[in-house]
N, C-alpha and C positions, 0 to 999 in steps of 0.2 A: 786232300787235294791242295797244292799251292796256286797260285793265280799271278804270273809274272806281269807287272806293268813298269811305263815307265813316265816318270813326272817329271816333266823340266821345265826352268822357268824363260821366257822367249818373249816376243812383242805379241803385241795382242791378237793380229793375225793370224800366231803361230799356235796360239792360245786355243782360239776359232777353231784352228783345224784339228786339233789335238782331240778335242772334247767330245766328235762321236763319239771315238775310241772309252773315253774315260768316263763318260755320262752311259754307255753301254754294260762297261765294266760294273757300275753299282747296279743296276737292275741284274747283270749275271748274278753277282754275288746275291740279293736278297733273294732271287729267285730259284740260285740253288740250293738257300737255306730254308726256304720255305719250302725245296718238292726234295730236295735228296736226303736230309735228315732221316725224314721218314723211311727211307728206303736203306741206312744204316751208314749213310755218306755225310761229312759237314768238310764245311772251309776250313781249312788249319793252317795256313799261311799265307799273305799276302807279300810277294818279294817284291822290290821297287827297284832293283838293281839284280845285275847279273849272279853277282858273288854271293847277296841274299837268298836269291832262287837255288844257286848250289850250294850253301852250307842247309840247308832245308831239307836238301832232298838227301842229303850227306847222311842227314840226323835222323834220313825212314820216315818224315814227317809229313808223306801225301802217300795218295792212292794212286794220286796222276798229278800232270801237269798242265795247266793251259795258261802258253806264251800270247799276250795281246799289246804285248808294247812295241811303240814305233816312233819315231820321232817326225813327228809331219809337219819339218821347215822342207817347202820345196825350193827352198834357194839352195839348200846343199843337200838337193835327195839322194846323187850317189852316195853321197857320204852318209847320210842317213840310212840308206841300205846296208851300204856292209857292215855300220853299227850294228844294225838285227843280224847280219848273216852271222857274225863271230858273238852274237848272246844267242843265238839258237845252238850255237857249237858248241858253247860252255856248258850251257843247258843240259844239250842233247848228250853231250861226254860226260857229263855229273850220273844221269839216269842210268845210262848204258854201264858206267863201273861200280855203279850199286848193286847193293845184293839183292835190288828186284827191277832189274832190266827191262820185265816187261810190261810197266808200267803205261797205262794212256799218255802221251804227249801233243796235246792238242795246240797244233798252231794257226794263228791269224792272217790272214794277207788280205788284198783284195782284188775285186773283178777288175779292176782297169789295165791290169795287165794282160788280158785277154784279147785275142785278137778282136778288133775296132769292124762295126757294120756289120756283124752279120750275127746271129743267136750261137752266144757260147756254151761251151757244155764243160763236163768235166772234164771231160776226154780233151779238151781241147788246145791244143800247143798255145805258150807262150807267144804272145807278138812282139815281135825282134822289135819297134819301135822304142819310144823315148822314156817309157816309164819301163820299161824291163830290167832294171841291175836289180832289182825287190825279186825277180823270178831266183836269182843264187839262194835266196833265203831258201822257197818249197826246198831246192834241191838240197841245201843242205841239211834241213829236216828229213826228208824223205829218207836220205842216206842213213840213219839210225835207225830205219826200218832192216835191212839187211844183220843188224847187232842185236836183235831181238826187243827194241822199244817199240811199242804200239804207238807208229806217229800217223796223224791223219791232220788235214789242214784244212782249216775252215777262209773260205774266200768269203766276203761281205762287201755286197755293194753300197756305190756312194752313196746310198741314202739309205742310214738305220735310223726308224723315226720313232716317236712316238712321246710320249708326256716327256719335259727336260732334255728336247734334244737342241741341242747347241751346234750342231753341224752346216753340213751343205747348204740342206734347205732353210734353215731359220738365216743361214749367213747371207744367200737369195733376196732372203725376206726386210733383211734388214738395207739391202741394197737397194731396194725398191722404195722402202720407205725415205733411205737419204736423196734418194734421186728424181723421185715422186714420178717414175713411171716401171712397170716389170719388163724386164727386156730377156729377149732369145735371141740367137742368132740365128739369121740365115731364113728359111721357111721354119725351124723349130722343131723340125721332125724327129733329129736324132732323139736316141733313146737311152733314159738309165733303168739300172735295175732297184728294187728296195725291198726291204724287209721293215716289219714292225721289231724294234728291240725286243717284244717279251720271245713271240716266234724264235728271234735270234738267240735267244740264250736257252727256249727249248731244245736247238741242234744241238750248244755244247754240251747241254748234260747228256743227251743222244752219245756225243762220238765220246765222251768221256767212259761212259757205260757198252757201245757196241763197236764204236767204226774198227773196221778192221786195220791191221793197219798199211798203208800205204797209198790210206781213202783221200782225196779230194773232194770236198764238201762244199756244195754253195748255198749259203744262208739267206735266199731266193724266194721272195713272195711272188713278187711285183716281176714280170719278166721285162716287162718292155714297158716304160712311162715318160711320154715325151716332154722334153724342157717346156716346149709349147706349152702346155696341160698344166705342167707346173705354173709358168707364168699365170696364164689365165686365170687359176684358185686366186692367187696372190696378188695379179689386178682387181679382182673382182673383192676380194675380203678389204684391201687398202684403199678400194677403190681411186685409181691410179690407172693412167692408161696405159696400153698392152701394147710395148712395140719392140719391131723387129730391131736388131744392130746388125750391123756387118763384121765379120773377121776383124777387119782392119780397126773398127770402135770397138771392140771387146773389149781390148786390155785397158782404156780410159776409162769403160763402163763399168766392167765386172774386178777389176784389180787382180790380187792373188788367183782370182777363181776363172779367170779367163784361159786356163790354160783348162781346165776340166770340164765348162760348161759345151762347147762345142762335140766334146765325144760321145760316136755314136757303140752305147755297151750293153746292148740287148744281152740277159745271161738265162739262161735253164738251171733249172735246180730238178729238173724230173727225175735224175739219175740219182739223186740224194735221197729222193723221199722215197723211191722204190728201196731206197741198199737200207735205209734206218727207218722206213716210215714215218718219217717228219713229213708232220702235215699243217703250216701254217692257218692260224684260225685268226688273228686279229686281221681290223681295217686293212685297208690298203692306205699307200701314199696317197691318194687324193681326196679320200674317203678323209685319213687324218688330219690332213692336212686343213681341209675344207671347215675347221673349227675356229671359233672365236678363240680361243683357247691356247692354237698356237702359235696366233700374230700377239697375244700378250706373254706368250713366254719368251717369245724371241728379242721383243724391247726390252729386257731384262738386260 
């Protein structure tokens, strides 16, 4: 199995946002050394670049693939999209004229592109809005389903948490503490979705081993967790008071993250864990979150 990632160096912001992805990535990898070994599977390549990932696959050197790199500067997200569209193509064209084509090709995206306010599912169309050029990517995976690659695409919402998560919610958490209050917008209702990381890397050896291919997958614990809620853990642990901002103070309050903290991205995963039987068993986000444990790893 290779594992395509991608590491670049950027401001610290860009850092922030990078580091679900990458802090996900090492628990993939220990965790599919510790359950797939056994099962007659290990890691045999780590590619960090395009060209890496296909002279890899050139060489016979996996069983599968799973693409998780992304560059997450939202200052030049189109531009960051079609970077992943033309490395899924490189990818996907490397597999597809090897001499074993039907190999798993697991790809990464995630829910925010799903239509906004109402409970997504897999089925569920692309929202024409402002984060969709990342939707070219699915389609251009998917498209090497018809050449005989086993492609299936795992969607992960804003919040994969758990011990060393560097993401969303610690980047929340560290806002609160510079600012010395938690803030939500609006009444706070909207909703994200989340996954515990170990959960999440139980899906990929899942579709690495069954999804069939053509599968959209959502690495979906948590359906609906409102910013609200989140705030509240995060006042109550900083002890810091809980208040609301408006649209209009977002972007002074929350910076980079004021573009994502207002949306509302209820997601379903039912349709997932019926087709592979993925049945998340760690915490929930609030449950995790609610530790001493995670307001010291985030002042890291």
């Amino acid at each position: 199995m290779i594992i395509h990632i991608n590491l670049c160096t950027g401001s610290q912001s860009d850092r922030i946002r990078r580091s679900a992805y990458v802090e996900l990535l090492n628990v993939l990898l220990a965790f599919l050394r510790r359950r797939r070994i056994g099962a007659g599977h290990e890691v045999l390549g780590l590619a960090r670049s395009d060209a890496g990932a296909e002279a890899l696959i050139a060489a016979g050197a996996s069983t599968g693939v799973i693409h998780a790199a992304f560059i997450h500067d939202f200052d030049q997200y189109v531009a960051a999209c079609e970077t992943d569209r033309r490395a899924l193509e490189t990818i996907g064209e490397a597999i597809a004229e090897s001499d074993r084509p039907n190999r798993p090709f697991v790809v990464t995206c995630g829910t925010f592109m799903l239509p906004l306010g109402r409970l997504a599912t897999q089925d569920s169309p692309h929202d024409p809005g402002s984060l969709s050029p990342r939707a070219a990517s699915e389609e251009v995976a998917m498209s090497f389903s018809s050449r005989g690659v086993r492609v299936s695409v795992v969607r992960l919402p804003p919040s994969v948490h758990g011990d060393g998560d560097h993401g969303f919610v610690p980047a929340l958490i560290n806002i609160a503490r510079t600012k010395g209050i938690s803030a939500y917008i609006g009444d706070g209702t909207n909703r994200w979705a989340a996954v515990h990381r170990l959960d999440a890397a139980l899906l990929y050896r899942l579709a690495l081993e069954r999804a069939p291919s053509g599968s959209f997958l959502h690495g979906v614990a948590d359906e609906a967790v409102t910013i609200r809620d989140i705030a509240t853990v995060i006042s109550r642990q900083l002890n810091v008071p809980l208040v609301s901002k408006s649209l209009e103070e977002a972007g002074d309050h929350f910076g980079w993250m004021a573009m994502f903290i207002p949306l509302d991205n209820p997601t379903s995963s039912a349709l997932t864990r019926e087709l592979l039987g993925w049945q998340p068993v760690q915490p929930s986000l609030l449950s995790d979150l609610d530790r001493n444990e995670y307001f010291e790893s985030a002042a890291l």
